[in-house]
PyMOL Python script that loads the backbone (N, CA, C, O; Angstrom):
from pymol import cmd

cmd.read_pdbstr("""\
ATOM      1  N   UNK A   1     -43.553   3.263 -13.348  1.00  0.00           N
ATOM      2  CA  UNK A   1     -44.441   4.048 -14.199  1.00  0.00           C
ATOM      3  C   UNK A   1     -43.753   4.322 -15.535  1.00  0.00           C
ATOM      4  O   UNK A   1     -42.526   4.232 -15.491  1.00  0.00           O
ATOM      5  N   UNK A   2     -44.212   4.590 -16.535  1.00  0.00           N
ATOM      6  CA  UNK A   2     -43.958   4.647 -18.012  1.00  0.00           C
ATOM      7  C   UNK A   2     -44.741   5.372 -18.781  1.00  0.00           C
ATOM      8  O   UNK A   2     -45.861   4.879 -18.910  1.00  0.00           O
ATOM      9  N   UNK A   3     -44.533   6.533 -19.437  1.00  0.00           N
ATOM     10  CA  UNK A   3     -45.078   7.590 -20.362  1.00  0.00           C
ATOM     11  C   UNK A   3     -44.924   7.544 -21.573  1.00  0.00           C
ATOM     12  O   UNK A   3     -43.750   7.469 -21.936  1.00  0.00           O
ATOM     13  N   UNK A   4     -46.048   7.571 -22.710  1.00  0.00           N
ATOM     14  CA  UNK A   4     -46.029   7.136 -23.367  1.00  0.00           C
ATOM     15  C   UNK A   4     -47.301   8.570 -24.067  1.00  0.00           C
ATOM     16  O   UNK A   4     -48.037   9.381 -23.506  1.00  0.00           O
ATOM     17  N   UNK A   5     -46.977   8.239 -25.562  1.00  0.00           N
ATOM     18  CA  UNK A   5     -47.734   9.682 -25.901  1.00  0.00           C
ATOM     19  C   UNK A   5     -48.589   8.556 -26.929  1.00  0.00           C
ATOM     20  O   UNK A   5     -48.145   7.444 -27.215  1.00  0.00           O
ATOM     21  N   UNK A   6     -49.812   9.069 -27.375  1.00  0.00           N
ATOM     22  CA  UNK A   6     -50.262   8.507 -28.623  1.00  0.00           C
ATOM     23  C   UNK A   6     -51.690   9.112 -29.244  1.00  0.00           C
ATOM     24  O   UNK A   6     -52.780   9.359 -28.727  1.00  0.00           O
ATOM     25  N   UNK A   7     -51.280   9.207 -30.300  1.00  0.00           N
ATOM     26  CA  UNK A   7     -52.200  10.407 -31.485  1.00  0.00           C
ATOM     27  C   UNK A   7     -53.117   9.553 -32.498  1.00  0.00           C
ATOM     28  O   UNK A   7     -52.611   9.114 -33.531  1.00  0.00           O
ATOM     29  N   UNK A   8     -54.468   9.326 -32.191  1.00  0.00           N
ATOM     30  CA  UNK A   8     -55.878   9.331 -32.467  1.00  0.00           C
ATOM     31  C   UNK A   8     -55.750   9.850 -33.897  1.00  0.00           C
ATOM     32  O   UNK A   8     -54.941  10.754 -34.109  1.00  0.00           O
ATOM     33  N   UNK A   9     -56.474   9.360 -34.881  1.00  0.00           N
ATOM     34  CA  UNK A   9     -56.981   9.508 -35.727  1.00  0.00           C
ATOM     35  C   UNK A   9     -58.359  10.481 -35.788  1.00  0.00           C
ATOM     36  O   UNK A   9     -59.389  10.037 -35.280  1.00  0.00           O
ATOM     37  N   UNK A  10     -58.363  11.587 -36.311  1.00  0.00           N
ATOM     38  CA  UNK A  10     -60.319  11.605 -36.072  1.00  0.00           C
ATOM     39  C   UNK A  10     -60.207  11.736 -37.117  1.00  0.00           C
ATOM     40  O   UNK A  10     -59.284  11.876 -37.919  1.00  0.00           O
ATOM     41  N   UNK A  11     -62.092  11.649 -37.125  1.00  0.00           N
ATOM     42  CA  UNK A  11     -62.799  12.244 -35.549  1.00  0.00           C
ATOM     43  C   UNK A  11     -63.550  11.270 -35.128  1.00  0.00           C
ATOM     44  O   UNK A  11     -63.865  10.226 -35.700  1.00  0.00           O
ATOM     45  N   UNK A  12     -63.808  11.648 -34.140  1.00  0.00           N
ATOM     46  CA  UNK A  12     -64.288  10.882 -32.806  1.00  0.00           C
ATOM     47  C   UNK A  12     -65.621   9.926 -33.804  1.00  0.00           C
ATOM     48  O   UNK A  12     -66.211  10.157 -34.859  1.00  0.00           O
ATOM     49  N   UNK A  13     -65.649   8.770 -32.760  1.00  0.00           N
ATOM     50  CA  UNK A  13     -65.570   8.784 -31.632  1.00  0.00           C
ATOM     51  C   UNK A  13     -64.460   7.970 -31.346  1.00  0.00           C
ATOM     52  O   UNK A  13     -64.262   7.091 -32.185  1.00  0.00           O
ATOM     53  N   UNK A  14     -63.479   8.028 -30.154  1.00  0.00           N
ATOM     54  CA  UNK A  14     -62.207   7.337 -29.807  1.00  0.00           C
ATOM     55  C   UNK A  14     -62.088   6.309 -29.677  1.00  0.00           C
ATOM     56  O   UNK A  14     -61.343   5.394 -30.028  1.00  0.00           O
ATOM     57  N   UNK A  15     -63.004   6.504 -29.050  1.00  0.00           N
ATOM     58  CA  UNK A  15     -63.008   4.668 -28.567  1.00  0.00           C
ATOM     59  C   UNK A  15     -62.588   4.163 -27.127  1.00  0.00           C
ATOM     60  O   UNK A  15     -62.124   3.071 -26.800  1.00  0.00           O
ATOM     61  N   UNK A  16     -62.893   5.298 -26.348  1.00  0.00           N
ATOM     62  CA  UNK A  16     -62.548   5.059 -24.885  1.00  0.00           C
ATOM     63  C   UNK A  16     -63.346   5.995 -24.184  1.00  0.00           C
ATOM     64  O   UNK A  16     -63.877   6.988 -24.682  1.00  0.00           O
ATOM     65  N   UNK A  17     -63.433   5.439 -22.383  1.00  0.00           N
ATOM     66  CA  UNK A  17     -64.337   6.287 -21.482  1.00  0.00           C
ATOM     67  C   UNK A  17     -63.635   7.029 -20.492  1.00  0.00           C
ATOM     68  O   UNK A  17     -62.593   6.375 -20.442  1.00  0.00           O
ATOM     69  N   UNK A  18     -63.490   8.033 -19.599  1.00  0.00           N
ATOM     70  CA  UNK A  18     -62.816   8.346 -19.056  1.00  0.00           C
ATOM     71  C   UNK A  18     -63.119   8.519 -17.503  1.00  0.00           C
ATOM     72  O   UNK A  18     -64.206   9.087 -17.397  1.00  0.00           O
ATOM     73  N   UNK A  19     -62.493   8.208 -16.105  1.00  0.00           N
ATOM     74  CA  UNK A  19     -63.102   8.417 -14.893  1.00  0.00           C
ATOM     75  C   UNK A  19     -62.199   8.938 -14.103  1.00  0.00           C
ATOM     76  O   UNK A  19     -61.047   8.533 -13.945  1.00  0.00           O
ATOM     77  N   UNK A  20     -62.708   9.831 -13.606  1.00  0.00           N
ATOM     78  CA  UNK A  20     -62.015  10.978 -12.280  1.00  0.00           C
ATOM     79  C   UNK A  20     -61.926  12.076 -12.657  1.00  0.00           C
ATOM     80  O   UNK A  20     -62.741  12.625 -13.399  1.00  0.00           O
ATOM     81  N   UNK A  21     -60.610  12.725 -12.062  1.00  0.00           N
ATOM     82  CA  UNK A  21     -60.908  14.207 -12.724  1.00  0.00           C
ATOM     83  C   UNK A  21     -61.065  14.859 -11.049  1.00  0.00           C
ATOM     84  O   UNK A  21     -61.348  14.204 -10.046  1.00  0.00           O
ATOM     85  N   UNK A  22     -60.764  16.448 -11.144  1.00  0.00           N
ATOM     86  CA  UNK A  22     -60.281  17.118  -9.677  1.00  0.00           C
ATOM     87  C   UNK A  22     -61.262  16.966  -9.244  1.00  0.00           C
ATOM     88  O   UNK A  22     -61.210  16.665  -8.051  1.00  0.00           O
ATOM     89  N   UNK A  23     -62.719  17.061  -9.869  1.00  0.00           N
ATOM     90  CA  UNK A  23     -63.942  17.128  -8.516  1.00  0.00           C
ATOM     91  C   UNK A  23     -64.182  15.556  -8.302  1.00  0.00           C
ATOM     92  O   UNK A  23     -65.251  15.169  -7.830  1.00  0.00           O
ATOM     93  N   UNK A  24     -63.348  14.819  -8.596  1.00  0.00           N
ATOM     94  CA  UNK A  24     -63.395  13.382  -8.119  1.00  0.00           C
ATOM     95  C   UNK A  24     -62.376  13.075  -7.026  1.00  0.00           C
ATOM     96  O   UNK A  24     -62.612  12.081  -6.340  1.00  0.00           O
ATOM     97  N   UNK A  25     -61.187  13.843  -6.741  1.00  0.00           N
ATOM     98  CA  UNK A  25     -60.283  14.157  -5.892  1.00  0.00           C
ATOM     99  C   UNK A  25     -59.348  12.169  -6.706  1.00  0.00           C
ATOM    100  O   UNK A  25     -58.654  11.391  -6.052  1.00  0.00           O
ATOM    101  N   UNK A  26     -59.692  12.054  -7.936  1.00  0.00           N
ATOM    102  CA  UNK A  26     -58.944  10.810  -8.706  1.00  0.00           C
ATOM    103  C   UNK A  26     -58.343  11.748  -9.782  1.00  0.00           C
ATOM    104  O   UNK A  26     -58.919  12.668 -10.363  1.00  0.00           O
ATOM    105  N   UNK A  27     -56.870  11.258  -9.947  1.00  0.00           N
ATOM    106  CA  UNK A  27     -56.515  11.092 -11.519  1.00  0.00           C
ATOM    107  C   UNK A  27     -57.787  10.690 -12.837  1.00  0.00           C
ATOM    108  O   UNK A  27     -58.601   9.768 -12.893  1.00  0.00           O
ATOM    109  N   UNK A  28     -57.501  11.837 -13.786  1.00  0.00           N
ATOM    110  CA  UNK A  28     -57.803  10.991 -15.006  1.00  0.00           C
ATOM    111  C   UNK A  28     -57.489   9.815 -15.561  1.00  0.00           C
ATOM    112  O   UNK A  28     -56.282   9.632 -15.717  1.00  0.00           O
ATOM    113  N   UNK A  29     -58.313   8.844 -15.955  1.00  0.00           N
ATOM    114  CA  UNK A  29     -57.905   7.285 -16.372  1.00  0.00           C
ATOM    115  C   UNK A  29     -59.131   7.010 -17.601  1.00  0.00           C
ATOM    116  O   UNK A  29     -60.246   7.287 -18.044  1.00  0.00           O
ATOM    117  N   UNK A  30     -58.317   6.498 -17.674  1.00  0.00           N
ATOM    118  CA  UNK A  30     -58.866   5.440 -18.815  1.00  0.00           C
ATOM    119  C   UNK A  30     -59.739   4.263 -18.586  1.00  0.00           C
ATOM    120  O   UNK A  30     -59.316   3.118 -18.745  1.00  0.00           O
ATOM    121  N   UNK A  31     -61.207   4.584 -18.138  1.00  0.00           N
ATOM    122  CA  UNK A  31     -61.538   3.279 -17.353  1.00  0.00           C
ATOM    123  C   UNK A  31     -62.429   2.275 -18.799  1.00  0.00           C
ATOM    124  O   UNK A  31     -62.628   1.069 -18.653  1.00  0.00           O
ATOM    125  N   UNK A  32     -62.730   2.790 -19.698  1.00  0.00           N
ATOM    126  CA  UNK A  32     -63.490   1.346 -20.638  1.00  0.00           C
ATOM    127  C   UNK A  32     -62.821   1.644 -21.951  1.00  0.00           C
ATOM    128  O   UNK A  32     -62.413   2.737 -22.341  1.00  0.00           O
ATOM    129  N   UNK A  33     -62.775   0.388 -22.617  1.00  0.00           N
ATOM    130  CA  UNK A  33     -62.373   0.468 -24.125  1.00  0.00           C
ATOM    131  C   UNK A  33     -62.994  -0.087 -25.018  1.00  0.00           C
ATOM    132  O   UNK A  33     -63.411  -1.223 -24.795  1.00  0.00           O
ATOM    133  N   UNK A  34     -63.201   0.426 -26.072  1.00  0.00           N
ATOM    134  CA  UNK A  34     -64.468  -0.165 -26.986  1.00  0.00           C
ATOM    135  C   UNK A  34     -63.552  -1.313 -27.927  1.00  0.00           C
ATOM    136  O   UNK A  34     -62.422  -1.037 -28.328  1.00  0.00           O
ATOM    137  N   UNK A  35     -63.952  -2.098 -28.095  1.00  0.00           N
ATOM    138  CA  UNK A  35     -63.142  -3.267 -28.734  1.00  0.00           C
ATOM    139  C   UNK A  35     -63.353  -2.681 -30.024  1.00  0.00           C
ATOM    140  O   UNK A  35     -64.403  -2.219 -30.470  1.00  0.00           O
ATOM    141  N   UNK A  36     -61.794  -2.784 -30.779  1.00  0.00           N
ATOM    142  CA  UNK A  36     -61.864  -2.579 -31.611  1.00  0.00           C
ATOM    143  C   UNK A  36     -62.098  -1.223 -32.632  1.00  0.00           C
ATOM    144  O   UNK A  36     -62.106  -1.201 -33.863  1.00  0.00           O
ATOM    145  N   UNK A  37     -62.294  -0.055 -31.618  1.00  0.00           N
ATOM    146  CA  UNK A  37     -62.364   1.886 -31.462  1.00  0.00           C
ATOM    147  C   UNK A  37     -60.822   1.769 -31.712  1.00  0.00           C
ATOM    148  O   UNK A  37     -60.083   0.784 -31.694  1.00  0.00           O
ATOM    149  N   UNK A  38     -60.552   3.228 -31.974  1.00  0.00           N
ATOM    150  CA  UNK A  38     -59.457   3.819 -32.563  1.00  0.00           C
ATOM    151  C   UNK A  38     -58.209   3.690 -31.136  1.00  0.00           C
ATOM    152  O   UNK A  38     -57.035   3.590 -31.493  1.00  0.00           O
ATOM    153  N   UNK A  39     -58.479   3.696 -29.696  1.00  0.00           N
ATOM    154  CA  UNK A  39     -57.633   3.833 -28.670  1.00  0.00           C
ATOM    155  C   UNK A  39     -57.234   2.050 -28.164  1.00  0.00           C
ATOM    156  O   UNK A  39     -56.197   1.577 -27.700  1.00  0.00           O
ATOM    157  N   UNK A  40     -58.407   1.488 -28.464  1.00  0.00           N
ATOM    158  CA  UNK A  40     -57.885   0.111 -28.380  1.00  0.00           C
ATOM    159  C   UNK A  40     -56.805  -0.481 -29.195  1.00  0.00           C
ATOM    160  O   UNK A  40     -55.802  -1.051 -28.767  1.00  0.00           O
ATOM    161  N   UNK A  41     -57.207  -0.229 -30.678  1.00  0.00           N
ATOM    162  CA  UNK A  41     -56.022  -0.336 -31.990  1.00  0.00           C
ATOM    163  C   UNK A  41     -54.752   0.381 -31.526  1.00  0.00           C
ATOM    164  O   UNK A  41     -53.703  -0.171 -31.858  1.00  0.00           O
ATOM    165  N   UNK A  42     -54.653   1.564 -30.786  1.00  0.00           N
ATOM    166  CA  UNK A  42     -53.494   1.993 -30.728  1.00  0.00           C
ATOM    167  C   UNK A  42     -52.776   1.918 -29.410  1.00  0.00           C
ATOM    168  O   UNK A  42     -51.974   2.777 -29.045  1.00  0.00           O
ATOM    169  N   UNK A  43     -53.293   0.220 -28.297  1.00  0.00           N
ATOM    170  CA  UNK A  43     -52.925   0.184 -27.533  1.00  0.00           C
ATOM    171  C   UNK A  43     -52.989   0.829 -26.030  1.00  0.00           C
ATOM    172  O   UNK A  43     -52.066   0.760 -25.218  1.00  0.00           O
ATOM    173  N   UNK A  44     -53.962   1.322 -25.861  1.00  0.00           N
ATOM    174  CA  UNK A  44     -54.119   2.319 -24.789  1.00  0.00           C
ATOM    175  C   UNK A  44     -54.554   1.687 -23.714  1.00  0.00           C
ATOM    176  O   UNK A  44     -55.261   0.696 -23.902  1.00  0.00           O
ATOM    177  N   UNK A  45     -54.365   1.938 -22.880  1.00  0.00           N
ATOM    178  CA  UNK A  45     -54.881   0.699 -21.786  1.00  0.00           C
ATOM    179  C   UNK A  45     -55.905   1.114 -20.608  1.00  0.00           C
ATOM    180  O   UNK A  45     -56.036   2.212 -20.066  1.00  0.00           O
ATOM    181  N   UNK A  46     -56.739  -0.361 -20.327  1.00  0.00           N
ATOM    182  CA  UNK A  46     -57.674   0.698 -19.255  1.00  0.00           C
ATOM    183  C   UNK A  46     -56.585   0.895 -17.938  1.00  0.00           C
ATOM    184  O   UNK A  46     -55.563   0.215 -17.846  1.00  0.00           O
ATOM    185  N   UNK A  47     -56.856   1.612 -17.253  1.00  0.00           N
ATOM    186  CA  UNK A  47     -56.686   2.377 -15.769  1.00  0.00           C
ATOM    187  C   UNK A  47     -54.923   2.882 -16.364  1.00  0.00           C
ATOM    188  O   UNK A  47     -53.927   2.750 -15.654  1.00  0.00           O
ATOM    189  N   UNK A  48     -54.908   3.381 -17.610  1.00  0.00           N
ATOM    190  CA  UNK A  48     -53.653   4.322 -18.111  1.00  0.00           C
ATOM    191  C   UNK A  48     -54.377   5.666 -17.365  1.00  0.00           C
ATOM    192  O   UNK A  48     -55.600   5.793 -17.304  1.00  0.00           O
ATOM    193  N   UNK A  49     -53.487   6.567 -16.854  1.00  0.00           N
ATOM    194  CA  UNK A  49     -54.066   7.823 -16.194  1.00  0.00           C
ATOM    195  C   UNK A  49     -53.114   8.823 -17.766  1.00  0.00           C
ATOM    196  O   UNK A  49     -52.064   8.641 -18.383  1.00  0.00           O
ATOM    197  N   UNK A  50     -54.410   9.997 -17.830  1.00  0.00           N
ATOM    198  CA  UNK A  50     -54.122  10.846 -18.607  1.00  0.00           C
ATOM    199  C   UNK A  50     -53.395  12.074 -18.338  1.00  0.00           C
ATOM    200  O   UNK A  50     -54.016  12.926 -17.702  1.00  0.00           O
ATOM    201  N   UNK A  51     -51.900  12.404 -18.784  1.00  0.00           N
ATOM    202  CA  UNK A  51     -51.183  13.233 -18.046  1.00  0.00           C
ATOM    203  C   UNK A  51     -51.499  14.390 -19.282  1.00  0.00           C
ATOM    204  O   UNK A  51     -50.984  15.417 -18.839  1.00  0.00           O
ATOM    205  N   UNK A  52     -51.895  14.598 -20.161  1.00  0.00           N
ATOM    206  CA  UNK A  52     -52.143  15.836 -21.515  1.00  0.00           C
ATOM    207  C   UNK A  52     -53.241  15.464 -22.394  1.00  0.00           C
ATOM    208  O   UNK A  52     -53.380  14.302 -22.775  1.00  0.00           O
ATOM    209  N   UNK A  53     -53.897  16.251 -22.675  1.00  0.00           N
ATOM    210  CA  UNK A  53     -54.576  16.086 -23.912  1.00  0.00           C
ATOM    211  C   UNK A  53     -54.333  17.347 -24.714  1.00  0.00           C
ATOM    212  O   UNK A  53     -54.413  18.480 -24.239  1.00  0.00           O
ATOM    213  N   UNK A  54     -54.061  17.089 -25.837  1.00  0.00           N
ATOM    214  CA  UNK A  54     -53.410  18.014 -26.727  1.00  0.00           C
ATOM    215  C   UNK A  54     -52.779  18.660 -26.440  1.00  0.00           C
ATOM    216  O   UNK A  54     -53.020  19.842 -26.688  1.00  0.00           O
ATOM    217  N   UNK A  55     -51.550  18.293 -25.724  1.00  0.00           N
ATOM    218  CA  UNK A  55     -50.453  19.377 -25.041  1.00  0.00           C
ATOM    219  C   UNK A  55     -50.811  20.061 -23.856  1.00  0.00           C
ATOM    220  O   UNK A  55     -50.070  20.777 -23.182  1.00  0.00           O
ATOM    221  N   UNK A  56     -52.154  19.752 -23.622  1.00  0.00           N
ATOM    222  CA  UNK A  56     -52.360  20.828 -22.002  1.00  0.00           C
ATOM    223  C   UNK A  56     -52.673  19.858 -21.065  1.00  0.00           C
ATOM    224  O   UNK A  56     -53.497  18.949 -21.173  1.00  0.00           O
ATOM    225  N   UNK A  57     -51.893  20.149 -20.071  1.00  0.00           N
ATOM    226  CA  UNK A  57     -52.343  19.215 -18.423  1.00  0.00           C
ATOM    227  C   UNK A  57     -53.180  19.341 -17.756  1.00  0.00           C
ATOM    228  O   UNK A  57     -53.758  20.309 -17.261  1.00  0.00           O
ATOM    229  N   UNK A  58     -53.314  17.916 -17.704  1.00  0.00           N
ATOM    230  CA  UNK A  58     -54.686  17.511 -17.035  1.00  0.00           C
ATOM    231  C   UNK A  58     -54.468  17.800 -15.548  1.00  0.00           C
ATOM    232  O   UNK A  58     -55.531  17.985 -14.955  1.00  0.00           O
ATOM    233  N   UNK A  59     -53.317  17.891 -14.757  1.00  0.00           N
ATOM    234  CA  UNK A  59     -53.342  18.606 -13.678  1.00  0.00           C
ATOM    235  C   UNK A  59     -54.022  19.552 -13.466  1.00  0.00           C
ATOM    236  O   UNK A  59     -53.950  20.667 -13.983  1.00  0.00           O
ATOM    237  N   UNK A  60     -55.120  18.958 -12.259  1.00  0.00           N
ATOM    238  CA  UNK A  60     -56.184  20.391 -11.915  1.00  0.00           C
ATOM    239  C   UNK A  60     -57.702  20.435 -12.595  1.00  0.00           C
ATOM    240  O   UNK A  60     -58.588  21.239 -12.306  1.00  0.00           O
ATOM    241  N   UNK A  61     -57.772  19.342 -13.592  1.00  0.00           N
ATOM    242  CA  UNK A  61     -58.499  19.648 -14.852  1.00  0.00           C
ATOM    243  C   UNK A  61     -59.994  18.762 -13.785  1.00  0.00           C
ATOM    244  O   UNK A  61     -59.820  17.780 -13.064  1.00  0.00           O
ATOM    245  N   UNK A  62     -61.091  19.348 -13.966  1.00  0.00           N
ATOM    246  CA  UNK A  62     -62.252  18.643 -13.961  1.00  0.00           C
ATOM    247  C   UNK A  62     -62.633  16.999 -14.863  1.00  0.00           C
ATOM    248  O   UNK A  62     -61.710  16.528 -15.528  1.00  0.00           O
ATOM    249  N   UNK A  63     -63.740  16.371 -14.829  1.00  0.00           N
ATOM    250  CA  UNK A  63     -64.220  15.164 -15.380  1.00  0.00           C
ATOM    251  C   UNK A  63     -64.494  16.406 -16.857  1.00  0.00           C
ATOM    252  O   UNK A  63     -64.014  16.458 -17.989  1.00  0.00           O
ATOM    253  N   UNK A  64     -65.308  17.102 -16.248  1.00  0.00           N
ATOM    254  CA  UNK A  64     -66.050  17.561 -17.654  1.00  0.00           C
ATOM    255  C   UNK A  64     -65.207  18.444 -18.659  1.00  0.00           C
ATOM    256  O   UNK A  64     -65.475  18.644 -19.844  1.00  0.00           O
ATOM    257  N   UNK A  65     -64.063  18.961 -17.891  1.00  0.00           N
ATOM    258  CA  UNK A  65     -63.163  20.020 -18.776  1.00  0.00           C
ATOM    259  C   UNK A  65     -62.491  18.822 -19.563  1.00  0.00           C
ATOM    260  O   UNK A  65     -62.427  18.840 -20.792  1.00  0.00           O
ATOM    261  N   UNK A  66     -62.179  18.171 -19.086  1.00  0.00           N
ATOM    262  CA  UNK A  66     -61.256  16.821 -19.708  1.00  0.00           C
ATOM    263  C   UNK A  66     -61.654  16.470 -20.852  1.00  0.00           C
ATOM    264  O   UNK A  66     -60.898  16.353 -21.816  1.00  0.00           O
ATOM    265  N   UNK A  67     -63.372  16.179 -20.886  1.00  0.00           N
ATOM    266  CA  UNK A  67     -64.348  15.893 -21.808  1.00  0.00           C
ATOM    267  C   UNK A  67     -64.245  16.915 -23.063  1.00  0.00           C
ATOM    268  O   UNK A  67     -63.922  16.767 -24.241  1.00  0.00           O
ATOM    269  N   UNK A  68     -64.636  17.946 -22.332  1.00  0.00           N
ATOM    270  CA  UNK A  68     -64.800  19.103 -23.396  1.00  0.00           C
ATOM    271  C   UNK A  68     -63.375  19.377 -24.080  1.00  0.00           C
ATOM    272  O   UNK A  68     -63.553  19.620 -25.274  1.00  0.00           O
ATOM    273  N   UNK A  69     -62.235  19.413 -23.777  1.00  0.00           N
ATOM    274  CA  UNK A  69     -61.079  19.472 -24.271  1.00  0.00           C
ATOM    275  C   UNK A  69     -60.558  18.275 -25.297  1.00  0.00           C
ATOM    276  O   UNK A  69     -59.685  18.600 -26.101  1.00  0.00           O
ATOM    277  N   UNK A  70     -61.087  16.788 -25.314  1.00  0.00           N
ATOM    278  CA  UNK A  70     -61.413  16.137 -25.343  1.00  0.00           C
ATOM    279  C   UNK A  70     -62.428  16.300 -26.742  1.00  0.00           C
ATOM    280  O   UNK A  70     -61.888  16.281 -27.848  1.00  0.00           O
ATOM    281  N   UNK A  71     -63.714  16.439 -26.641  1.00  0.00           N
ATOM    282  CA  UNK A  71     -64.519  16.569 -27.418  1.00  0.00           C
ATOM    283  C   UNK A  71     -64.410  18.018 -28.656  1.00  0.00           C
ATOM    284  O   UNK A  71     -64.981  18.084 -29.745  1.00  0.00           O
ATOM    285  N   UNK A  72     -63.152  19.422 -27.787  1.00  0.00           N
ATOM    286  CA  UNK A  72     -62.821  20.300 -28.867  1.00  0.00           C
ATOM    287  C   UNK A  72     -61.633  19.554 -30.045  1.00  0.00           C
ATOM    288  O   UNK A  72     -61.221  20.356 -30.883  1.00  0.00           O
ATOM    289  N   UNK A  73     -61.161  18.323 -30.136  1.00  0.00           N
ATOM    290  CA  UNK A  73     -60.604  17.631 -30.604  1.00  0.00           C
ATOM    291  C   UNK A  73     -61.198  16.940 -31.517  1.00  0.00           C
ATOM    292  O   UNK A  73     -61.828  15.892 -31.369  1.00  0.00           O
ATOM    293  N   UNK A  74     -60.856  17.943 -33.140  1.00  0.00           N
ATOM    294  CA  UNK A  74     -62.114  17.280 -34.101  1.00  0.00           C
ATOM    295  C   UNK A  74     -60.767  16.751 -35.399  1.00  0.00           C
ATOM    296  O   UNK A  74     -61.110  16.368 -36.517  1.00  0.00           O
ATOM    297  N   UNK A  75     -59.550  16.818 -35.049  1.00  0.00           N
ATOM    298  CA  UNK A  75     -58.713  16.493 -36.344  1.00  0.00           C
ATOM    299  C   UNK A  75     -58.220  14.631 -35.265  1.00  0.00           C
ATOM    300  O   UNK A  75     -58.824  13.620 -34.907  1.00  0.00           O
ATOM    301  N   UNK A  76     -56.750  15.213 -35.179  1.00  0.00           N
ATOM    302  CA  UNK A  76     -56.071  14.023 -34.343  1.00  0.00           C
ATOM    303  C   UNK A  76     -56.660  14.469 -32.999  1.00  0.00           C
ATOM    304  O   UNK A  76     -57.209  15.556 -32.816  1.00  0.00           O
ATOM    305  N   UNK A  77     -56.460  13.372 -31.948  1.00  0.00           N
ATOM    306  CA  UNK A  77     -56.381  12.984 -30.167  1.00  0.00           C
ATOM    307  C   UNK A  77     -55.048  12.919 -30.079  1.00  0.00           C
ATOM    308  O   UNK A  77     -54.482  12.070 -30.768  1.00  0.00           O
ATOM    309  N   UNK A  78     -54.158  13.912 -29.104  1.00  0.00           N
ATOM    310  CA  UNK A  78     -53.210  13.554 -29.095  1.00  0.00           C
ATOM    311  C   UNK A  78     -53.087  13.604 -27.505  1.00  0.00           C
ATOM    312  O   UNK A  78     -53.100  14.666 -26.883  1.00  0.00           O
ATOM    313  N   UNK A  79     -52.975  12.439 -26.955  1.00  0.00           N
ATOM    314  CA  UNK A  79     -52.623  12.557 -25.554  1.00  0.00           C
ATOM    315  C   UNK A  79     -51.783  11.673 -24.971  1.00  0.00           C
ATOM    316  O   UNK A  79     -51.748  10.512 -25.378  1.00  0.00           O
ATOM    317  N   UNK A  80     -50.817  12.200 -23.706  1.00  0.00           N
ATOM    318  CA  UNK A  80     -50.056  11.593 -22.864  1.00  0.00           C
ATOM    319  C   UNK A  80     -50.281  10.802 -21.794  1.00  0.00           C
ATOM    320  O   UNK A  80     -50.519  11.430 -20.763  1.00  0.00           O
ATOM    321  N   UNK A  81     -50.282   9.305 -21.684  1.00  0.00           N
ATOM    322  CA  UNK A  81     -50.168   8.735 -20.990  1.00  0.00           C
ATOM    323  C   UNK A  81     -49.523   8.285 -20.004  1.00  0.00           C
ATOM    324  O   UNK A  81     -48.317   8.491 -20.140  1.00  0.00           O
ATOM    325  N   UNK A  82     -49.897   7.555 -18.705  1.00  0.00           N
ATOM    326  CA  UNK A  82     -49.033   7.036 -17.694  1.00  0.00           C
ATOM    327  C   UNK A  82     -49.439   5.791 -17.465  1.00  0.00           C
ATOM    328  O   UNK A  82     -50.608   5.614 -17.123  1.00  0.00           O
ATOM    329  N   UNK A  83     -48.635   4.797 -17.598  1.00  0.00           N
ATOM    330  CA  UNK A  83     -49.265   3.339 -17.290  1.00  0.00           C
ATOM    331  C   UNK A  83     -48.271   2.904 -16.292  1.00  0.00           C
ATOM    332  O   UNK A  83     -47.068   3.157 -16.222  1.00  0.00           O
ATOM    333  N   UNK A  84     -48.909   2.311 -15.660  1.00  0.00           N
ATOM    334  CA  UNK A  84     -48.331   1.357 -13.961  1.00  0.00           C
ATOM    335  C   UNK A  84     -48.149  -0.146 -14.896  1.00  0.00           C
ATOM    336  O   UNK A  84     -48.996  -0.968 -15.244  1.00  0.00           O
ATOM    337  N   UNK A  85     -46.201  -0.069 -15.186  1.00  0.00           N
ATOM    338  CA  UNK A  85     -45.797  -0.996 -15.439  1.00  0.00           C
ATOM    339  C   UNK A  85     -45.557  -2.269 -14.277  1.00  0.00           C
ATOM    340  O   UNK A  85     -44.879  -1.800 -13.363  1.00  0.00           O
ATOM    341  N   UNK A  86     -45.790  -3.270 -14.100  1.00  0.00           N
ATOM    342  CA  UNK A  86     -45.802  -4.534 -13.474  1.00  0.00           C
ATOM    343  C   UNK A  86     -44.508  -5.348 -13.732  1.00  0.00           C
ATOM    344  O   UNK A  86     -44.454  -6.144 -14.670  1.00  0.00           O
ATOM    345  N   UNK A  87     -43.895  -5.226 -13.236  1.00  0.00           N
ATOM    346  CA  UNK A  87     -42.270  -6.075 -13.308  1.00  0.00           C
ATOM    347  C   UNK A  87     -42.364  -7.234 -12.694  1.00  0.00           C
ATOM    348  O   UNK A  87     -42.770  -7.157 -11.534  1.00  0.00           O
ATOM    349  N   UNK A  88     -42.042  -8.610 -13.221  1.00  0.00           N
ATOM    350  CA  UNK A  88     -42.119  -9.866 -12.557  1.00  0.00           C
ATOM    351  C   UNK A  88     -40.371  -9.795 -11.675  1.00  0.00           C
ATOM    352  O   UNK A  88     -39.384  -9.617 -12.388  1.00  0.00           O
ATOM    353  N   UNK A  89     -40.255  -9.903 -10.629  1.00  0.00           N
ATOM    354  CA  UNK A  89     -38.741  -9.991 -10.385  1.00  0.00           C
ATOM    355  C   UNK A  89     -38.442 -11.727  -9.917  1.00  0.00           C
ATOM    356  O   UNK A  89     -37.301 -12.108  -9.656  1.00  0.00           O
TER     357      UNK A  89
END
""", "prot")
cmd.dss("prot")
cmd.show_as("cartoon", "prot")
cmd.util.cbc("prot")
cmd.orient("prot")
């Protein structure tokens, strides 16, 4: 696994969709990317799980709080990522 932070331009829209969240009993992720949106340009990847958005953890956090925390984000997006690195050995 590998953490990685990265800060959005706004304002919205990002350029990405998001799926799970506690009443999904899933991690937050990153499940679609708009070709060519502000999160694709800055590398973000689908099924990256979201560990912060703007400094507060997504531990615990609902689909829709995610959103709304998310959507109170009208300057930069600044959020922490986790991506499932793949090692060829």
């Amino acid at each position: 696994m590998s953490n990685y932070s990265v800060s959005l331009v706004g304002p919205a829209p990002w350029g990405f969709r998001l799926q799970g969240g506690k009443d999904f009993n899933m991690p937050l992720a990153i499940s679609r990317l708009n070709d060519g949106g502000k999160a694709a340009r800055a590398h973000v990847g689908i099924g990256d799980v979201v560990l912060t958005i703007d400094g507060i953890s997504t531990d615990g956090m609902t689909h829709l709080e995610a959103q709304n925390k998310i959507k109170a984000c009208t300057g930069n997006l600044n959020m922490t990522l986790q991506r499932d690195v793949k090692t060829d050995w």
